[in-house]
N, C-alpha and C positions, 0 to 999 in steps of 0.2 A: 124750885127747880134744883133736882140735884147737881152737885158739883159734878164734872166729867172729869175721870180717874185720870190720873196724869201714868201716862205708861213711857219709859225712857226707849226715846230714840234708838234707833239703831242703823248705823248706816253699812250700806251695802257696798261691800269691797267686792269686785267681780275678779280682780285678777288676783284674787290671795289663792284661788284654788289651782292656778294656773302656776305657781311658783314651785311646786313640788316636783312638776313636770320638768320644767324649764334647769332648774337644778340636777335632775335625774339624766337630762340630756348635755348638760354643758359637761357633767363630770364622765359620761359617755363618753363624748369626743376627744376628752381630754385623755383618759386611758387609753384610748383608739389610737391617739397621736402619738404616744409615751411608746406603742407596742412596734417593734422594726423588727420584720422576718428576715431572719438570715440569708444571706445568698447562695445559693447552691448553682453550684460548677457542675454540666454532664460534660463528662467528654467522652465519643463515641469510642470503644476500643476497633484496633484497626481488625480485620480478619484474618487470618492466619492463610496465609500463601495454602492452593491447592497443594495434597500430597502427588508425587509425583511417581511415576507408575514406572516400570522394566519395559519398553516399546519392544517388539517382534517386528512393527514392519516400519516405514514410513515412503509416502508418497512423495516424489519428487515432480512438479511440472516446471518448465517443459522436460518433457527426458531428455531432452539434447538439446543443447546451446549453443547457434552459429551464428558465427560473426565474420566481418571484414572489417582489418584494422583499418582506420581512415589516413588517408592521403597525409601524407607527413608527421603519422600518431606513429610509435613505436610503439606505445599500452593500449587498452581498453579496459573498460568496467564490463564485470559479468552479472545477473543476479540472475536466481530462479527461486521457485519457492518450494517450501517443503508443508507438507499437512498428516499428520497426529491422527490417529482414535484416540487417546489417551493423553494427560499431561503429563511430559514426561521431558530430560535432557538427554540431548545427543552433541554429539561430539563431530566437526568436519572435520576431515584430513584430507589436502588434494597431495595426488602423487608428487607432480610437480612442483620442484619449487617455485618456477615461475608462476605458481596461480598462488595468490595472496591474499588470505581471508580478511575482509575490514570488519573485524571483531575482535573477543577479545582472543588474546594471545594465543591460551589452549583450544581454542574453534569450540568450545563448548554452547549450545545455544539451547536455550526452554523453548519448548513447544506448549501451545494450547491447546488443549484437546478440538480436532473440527475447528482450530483457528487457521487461517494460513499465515504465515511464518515468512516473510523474504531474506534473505541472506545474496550478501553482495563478496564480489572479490573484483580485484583488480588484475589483470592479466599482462606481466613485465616484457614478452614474446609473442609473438604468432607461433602456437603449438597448440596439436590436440593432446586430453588429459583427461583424469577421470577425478571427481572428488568423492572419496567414501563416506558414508555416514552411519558412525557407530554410535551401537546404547552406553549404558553407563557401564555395563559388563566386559565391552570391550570387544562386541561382536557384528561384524557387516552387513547391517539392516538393508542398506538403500546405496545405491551409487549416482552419480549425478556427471553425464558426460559432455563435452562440450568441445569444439573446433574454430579457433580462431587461426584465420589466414590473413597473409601480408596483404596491402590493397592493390584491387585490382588495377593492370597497367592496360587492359584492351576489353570493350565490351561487343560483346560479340552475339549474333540471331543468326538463325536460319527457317527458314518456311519451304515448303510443299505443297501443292494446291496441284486439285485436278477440275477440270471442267466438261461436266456429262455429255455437255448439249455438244459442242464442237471436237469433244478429243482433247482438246490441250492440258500439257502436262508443265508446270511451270515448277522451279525450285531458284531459291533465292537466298542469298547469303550477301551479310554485312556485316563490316566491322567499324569500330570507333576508337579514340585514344578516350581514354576515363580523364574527367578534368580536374586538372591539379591548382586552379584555381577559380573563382568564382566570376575573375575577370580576363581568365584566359578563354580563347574559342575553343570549341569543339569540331574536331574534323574527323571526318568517317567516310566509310567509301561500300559500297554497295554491287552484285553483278547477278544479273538474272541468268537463267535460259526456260526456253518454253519450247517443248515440241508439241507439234499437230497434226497425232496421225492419219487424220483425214486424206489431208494434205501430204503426208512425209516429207515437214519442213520446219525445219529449228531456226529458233529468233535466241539473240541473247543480249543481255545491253547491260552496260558500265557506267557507273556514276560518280560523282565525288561530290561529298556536302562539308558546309562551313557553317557551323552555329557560333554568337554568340552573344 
């Protein structure tokens, strides 16, 4: 019987094929981790203000601005508003110097186009007055009028009534003192008359009321 050939061993290493990889990725991660991207800043620029236009006209609401000083106020605040087709500056000037722009000094004020715009003043008197509103050219676009009076000292009604069915004719009239505090009464007084031509005969009656 023949001898069996002696052939050398050979063992089988399963993860030596696996080492080329493992190497290929560990020096991966390690360049991956070496690599720091710069940091990059945006910063938005801002936009540049609308250009601003030569106005021809400008809208003032209300047209007229009325008031009553109140009860122990010598000033008031006024405001109305002004509205633009265009963006554009104007300029306030009231005639009076009792009306006091609260802006800046020169009444210059920006408009937005189709935006509405308020603008205030304080009023130093009871006086009517006009405030002008010019372009930048220096020309009287828009006026803005206004009437402030001292506070009322008596409030006062009157009525007229007729009635189809019997004739009568009634008118009526009342007055009251305006209250000069919140815890003082209100007193007022009242007097009819009614005629009935049916009849040809006059009624009339007098009253006196105390609120408070």
């Amino acid at each position: 019987m023949a001898a069996a050939s002696k052939q050398p061993s050979r063992k089988k290493r399963g993860g030596s094929g696996l080492r080329p990889l493992f190497l290929l990725l560990a020096l991966g991660g390690l360049g991956q981790a070496q690599l720091v991207a710069p940091s990059v800043t945006i910063t938005p620029g801002a936009a540049p203000p609308p250009r601003t236009e030569l106005a021809r006209r400008v809208l003032v609401q209300p047209a007229r601005v009325e008031q009553y000083l109140q009860r122990g106020y010598t000033t008031a605040n006024l405001s109305f508003s002004l509205l633009s087709e265009v963006h554009t500056e104007v300029a306030l000037r009231p005639r009076d110097p009792r009306m006091v722009f609260r802006g800046p000094a020169d009444g210059r004020v920006l408009l937005s186009a189709y935006a509405t715009q308020s603008v205030s003043f304080v009023v130093l008197a009871a006086h009517a007055g006009t405030v002008d509103i010019l372009n930048r050219e220096g020309t009287v676009i828009a006026q803005a009028t206004y009437d402030v009076r001292p506070p009322k000292v008596l409030n006062q009604s009157a009525s007229l009534s007729y009635n189809p069915f019997d004739g009568r004719t009634s008118l009526g009239y009342s007055v009251s003192l305006a209250s000069t505090s919140i815890f003082a009464p209100s007193v007022g007084a009242s007097a009819g008359l009614s005629f009935n031509a049916a009849q040809n005969r006059l009624d009339g009656n007098v009253s006196l009321n105390v609120r408070w």
